[in-house]
C-alpha positions in Angstrom: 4.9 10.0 -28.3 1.2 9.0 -28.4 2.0 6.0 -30.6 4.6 5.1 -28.4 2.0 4.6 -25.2 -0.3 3.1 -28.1 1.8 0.2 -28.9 3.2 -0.3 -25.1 -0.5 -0.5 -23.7 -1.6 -3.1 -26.3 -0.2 -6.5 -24.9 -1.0 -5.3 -21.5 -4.7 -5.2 -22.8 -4.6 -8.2 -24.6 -3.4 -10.2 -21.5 -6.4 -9.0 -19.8 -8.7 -9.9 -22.4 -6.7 -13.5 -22.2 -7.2 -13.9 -18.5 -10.8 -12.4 -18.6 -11.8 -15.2 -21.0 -10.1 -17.8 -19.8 -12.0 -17.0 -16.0 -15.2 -16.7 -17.1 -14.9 -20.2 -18.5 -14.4 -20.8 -15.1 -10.2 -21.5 -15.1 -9.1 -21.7 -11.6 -5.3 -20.5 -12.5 -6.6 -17.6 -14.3 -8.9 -16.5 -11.4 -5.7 -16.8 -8.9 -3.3 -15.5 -11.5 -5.9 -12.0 -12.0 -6.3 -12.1 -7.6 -2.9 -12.5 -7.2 -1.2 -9.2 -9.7 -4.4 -7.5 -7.9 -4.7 -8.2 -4.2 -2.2 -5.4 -2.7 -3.4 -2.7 -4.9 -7.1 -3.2 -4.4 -6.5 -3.8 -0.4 -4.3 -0.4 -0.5 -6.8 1.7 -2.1 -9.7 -0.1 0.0 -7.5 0.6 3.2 -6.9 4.7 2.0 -11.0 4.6 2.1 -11.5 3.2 5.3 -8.3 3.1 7.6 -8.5 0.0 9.0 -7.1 -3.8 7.6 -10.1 -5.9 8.7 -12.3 -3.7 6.7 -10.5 -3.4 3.7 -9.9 -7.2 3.7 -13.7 -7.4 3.6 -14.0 -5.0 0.9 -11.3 -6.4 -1.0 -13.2 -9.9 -1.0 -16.6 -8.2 -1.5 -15.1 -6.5 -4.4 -13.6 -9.5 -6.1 -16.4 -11.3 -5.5 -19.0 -8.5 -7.6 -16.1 -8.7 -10.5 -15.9 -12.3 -11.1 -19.9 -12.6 -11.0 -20.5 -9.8 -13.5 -16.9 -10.5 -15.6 -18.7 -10.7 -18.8 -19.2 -7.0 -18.4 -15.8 -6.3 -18.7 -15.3 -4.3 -21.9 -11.6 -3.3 -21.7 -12.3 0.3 -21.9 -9.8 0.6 -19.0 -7.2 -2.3 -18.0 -8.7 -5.0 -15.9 -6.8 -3.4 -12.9 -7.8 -0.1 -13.3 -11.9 -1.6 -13.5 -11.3 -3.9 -10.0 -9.7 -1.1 -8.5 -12.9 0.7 -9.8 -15.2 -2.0 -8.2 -13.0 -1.9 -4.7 -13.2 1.6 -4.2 -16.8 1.9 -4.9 -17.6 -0.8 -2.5 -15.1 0.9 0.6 -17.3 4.1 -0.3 -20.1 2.1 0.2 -19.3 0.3 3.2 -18.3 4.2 4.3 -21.4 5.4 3.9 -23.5 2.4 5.6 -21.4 2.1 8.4 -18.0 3.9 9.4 -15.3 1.9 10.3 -15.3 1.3 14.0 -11.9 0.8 15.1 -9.1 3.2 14.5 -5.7 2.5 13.3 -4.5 3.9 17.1 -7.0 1.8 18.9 -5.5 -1.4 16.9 -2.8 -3.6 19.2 0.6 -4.2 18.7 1.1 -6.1 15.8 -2.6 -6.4 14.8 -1.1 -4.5 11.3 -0.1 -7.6 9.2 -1.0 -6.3 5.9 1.0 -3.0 5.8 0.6 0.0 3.6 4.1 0.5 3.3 7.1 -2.3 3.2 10.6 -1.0 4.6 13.1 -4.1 4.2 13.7 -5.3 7.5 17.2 -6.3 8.9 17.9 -9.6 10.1 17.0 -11.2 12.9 20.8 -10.6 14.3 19.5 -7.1 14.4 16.6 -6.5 16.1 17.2 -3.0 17.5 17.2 -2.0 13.9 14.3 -3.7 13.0 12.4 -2.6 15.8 13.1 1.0 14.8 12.5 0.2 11.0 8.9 -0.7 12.5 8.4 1.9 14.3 9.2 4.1 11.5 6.7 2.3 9.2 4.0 2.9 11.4 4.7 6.6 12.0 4.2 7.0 8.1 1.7 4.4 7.8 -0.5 6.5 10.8 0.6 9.9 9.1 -0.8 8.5 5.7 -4.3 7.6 7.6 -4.1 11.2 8.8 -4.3 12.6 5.1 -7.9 13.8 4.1 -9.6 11.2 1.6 -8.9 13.4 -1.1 -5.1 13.3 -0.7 -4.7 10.1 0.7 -6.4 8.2 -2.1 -3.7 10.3 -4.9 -1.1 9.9 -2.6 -1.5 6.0 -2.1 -2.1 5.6 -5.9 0.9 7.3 -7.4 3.7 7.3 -4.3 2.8 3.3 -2.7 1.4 1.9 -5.9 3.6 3.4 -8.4 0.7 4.5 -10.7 0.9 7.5 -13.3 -0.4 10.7 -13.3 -2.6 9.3 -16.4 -3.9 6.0 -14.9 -4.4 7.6 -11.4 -6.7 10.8 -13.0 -8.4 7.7 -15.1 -8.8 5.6 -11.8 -10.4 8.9 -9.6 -12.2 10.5 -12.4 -9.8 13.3 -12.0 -8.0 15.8 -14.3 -4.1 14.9 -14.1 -3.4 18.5 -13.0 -5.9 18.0 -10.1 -3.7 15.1 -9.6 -0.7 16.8 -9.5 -2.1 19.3 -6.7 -3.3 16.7 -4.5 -0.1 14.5 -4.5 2.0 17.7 -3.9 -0.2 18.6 -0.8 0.0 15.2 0.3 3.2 15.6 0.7 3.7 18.4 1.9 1.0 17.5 4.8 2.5 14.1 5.3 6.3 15.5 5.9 4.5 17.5 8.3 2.5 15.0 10.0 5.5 12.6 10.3 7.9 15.3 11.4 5.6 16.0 14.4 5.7 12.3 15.1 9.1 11.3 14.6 10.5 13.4 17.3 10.7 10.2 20.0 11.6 7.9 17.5 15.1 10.1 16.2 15.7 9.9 20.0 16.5 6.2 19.5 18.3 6.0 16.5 21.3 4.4 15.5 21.0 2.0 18.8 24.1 0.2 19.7 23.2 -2.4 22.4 22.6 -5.6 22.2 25.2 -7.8 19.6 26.7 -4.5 18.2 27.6 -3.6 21.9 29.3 -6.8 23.1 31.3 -7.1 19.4 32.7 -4.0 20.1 33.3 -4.3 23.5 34.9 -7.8 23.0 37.3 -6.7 20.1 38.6 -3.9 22.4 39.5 -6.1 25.3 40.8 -8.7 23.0 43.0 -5.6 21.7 44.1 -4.7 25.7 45.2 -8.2 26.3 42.2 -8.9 28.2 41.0 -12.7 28.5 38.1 -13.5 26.3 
């Protein structure tokens, strides 16, 4: 089993080492490509940090910014994501510590979340009842995710939104995987909680049938009673 993660961890490595090398000699396409696989994980744990999209855009850029002026001390101890995710979470802690964010996520106005933790697919715009509660429902988790302790929401964020494993979240937090496994499982367990005392209003509106749903109906019936259309 060990040789098995051996072998599928190697080209993985050896792409970083690729791109690493080919950005410090100062290739544009390799700067964007690395940016690019990186930008939604290092904004997601910078966003767990400090709560609030403005911040974590700054600290995302701050971050990117110390990497690609120090790239040469890249070693490949750890993948290349695992060391910027490093470098973005140190600098959220450190932006933390100097000055806490000042605007909460319920202080923010309608819409002012563009870069969102979590992506439901939306429904078409022929469908905007069900869209609007999709939202809705993405910000109750997205708020009940801000409402986790640092602790939990960092684990939780790394291994439920980002997909990471036990292994390369432990490696990421300097944490033992069974700590790991306690803190997601307490995540969730707080987060059903937090989102079940929310959701209350929202389960009041569900399955809408107004708008185009409404009249389709409604115009198929009295089609069907020999009413004019």
């Amino acid at each position: 089993m060990r040789q098995a993660q051996l072998t599928s961890v190697a080209p993985a490595r050896a792409g970083d080492a690729a791109l690493v090398k080919r950005a410090l000699a100062r290739d544009e396409a390799a700067v964007r490509a690395i940016m690019q696989a990186n930008n939604r994980r290092l904004f997601r744990l910078a966003r767990g940090i400090l709560r609030n999209d403005g911040e974590a855009e700054d600290v995302v850029q701050d971050a990117y910014v110390r990497a690609f002026t120090h790239l040469d001390q890249f070693r490949g101890d750890s993948s290349l994501s695992t060391w910027l995710s490093r470098i973005a979470i140190n600098e959220a802690l450190g932006r933390l510590r100097r000055e806490p964010p000042s605007v909460e996520w319920s202080e923010l106005p309608p819409g002012a979340l563009e870069a969102q933790i979590i992506q439901f697919p939306l429904s078409s715009v022929d469908d905007p009842e069900k869209s609007m509660a999709q939202r809705e429902i993405q910000h109750i988790v997205e708020h009940a995710i801000d409402e986790l302790s640092a602790a939990f929401r960092l684990v939780f964020i790394a291994r439920v939104v980002e997909g990471m494993s036990v292994e390369e979240t432990a490696e990421l937090l300097h944490l033992k995987p069974e700590t790991v496994k306690t803190r997601l499982h307490r995540a969730r367990t707080m987060l059903r909680h937090n989102v079940e005392k929310k959701i209350g209003p929202v389960v009041l509106e569900a399955f809408p049938f107004a708008g185009k749903r409404c009249e389709r109906l409604t115009g198929a019936v009295l089609k069907r009673l020999g009413y004019s259309a």
